[in-house]
N, C-alpha and C positions, 0 to 999 in steps of 0.2 A: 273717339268711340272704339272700344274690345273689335268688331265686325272689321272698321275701315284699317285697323292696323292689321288685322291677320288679311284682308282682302289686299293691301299693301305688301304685305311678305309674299305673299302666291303668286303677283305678279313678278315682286324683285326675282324669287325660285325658279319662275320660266324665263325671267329674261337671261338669269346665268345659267341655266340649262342648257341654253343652244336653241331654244325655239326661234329666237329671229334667224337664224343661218337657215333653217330648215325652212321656214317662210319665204325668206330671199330664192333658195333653192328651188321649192316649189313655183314662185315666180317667175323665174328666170325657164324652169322646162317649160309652162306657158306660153310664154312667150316664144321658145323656139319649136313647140308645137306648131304653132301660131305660123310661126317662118315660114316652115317646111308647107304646113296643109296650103299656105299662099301658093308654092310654087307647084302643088299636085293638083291642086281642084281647079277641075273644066269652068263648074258654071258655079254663081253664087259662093264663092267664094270667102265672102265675108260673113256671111250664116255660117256658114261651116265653120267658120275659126270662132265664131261667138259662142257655136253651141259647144264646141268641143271644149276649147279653154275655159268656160264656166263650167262645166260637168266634169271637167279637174280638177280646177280650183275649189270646188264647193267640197271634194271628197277630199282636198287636200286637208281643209279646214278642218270636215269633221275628223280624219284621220287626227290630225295634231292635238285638237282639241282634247276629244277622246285619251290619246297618248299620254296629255301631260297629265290629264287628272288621275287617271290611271297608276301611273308611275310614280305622282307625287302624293298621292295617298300611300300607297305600299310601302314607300321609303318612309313619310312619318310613322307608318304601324312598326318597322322593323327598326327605324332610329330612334324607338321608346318616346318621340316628339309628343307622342300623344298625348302619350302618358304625365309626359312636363306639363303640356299646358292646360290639361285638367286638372292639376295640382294646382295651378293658378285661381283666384279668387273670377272663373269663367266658366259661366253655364253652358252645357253641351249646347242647346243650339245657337246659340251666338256663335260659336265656335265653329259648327257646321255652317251656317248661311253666311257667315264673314268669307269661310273657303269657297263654297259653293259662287259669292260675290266677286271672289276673287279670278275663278279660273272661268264665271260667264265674261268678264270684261276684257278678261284672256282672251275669248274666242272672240268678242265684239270687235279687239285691236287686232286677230288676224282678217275677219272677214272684211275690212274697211281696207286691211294691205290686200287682199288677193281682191276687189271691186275697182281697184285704181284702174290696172292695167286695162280693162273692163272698157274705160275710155275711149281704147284707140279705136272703137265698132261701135258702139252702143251712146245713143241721148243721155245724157245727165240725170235724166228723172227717172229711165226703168232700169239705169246703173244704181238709184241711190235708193230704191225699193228694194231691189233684187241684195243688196247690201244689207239694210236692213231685215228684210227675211232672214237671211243667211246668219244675222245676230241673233237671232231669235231661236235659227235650228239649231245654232251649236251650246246654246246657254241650255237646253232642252238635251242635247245630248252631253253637257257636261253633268245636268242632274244626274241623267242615265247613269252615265258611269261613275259619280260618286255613289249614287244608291247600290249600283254592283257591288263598288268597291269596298265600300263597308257593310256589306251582307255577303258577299261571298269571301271575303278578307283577300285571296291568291289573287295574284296579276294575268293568269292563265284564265280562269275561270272568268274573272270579270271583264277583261277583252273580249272573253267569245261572248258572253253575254249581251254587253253593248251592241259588238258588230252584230249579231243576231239580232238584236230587237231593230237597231237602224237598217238592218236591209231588208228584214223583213216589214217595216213601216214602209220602205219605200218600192216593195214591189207589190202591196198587197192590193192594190187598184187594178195592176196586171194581172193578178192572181186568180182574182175576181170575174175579169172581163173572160179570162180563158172558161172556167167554172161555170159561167151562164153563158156562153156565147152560142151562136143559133145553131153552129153546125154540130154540135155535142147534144147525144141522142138522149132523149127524156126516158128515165126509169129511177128506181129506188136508190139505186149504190149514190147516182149522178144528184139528186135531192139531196141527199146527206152529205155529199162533198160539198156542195153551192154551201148551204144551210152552214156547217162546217166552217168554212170560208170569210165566211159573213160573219159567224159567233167571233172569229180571230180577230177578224177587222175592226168589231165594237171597241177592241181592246188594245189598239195602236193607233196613235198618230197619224193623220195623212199629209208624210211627210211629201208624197208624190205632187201637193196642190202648193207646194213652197217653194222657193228658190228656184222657180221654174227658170230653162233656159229661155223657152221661148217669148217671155215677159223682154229678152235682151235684143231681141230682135224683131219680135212683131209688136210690141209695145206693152205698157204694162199693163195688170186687169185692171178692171174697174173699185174704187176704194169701198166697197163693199163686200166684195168678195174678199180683198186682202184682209181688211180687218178681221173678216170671221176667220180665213186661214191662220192669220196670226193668232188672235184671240183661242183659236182651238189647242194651238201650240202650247200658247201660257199656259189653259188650262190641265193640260196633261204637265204640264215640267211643272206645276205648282203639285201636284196627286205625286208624282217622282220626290219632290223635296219630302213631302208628307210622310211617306211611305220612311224614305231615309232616315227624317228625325223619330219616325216612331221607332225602327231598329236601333239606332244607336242611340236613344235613350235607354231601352232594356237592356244593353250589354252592357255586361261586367268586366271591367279594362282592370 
């Protein structure tokens, strides 16, 4: 199948890229995160290394993930690649969801190398949930940033726009809590900020109910709630895919 060979090139692309070095790398300060916080924390010691080395690792993930698709879209718009392989007997979105195939399975093979280490704290069961979720955010933030990347075409522009939308997904629960919270005095301006707040939130991911850390340490939810977490997830990175195939059918390459 046209999909599984370009989802096949996108992988061979990041493995000669350097991505597993920078994987390992990431693993390895983990791990001597890990080291250190053992010999500085008084009490609980093993939370501490759980929560910290996963809220590493999980940003390490998105960061790469993010990176490669990023960077591996701009080089095929500048090395006219595009352009070749629409030339080909290949419909644009085959061509988009074979890459988009390509660099979710990308982040599926980093987030399964940064959940091993995961092991040396954490049950088997909320290490291979907390895994899966983590496959799930970054295939969600690879849409992200293919849909950036081919609507804003520049590497500049579409980085900040990924990292904006991802951070702001995953603070907007906090965002939230600040905006309604009891000790913040009721009037007009403070209505329209909440209200405000809330219009934003309709409109991002709650990345905050995913790859929790504390699913690695106090156990994981219950499969109800994960599934709708997940399930929420698909359903925005399927709206991202949408959004991307309808751009880049209307563009004139």
């Amino acid at each position: 199948m046209p999909a599984a060979s370009i989802a096949r090139f996108v992988l061979l692309e990041a493995r000669r890229s350097g991505l597993p070095w920078l994987v390992a790398a990431s693993v390895a300060a983990g791990l001597g995160l890990a080291a250190f916080l053992s010999q500085v924390a008084v009490t609980e010691s093993v939370a501490l290394q759980t929560a910290t080395v996963a809220a590493l690792l999980r940003a390490c993930a998105v960061f790469l993930v993010a990176f490669q698709v990023i960077t591996s879209t701009q080089r095929e718009h500048d090395d006219k690649g595009l352009e070749l392989m629409l030339s080909l007997p290949l419909s644009r979105h085959v061509y988009y969801l074979g890459r988009l195939a390509g660099f979710a399975a990308c982040g599926a093979a980093v987030s399964i190398c940064f959940a091993l280490p995961l092991l040396f704290w954490s049950p088997p069961q909320a290490v291979l949930l907390w895994a899966l979720s983590l496959c799930a955010e970054t295939a969600m933030v690879a849409a992200a940033a293919m849909f950036f990347s081919v609507v804003l075409v520049q590497l500049l522009p579409a980085a900040a726009a990924t990292a904006g939308l991802y951070l702001l997904a995953r603070s907007i629960a906090a965002i939230q809590a600040i905006a309604g919270g009891p000790l913040v005095e009721p009037s007009l301006p403070q209505r329209l900020a909440r209200w405000s707040v809330d219009a934003v939130a309709l409109l991002l991911p709650r990345l905050d109910a995913v790859t929790r850390s504390d699913w690695l340490i106090y156990g994981p939810p219950g499969l109800g709630y994960y599934a709708m977490a997940i399930a929420a997830l698909a359903v925005y990175a399927l709206v991202l895919v949408a959004a991307g195939l309808f751009d880049f059918h209307r563009r004139n390459l």
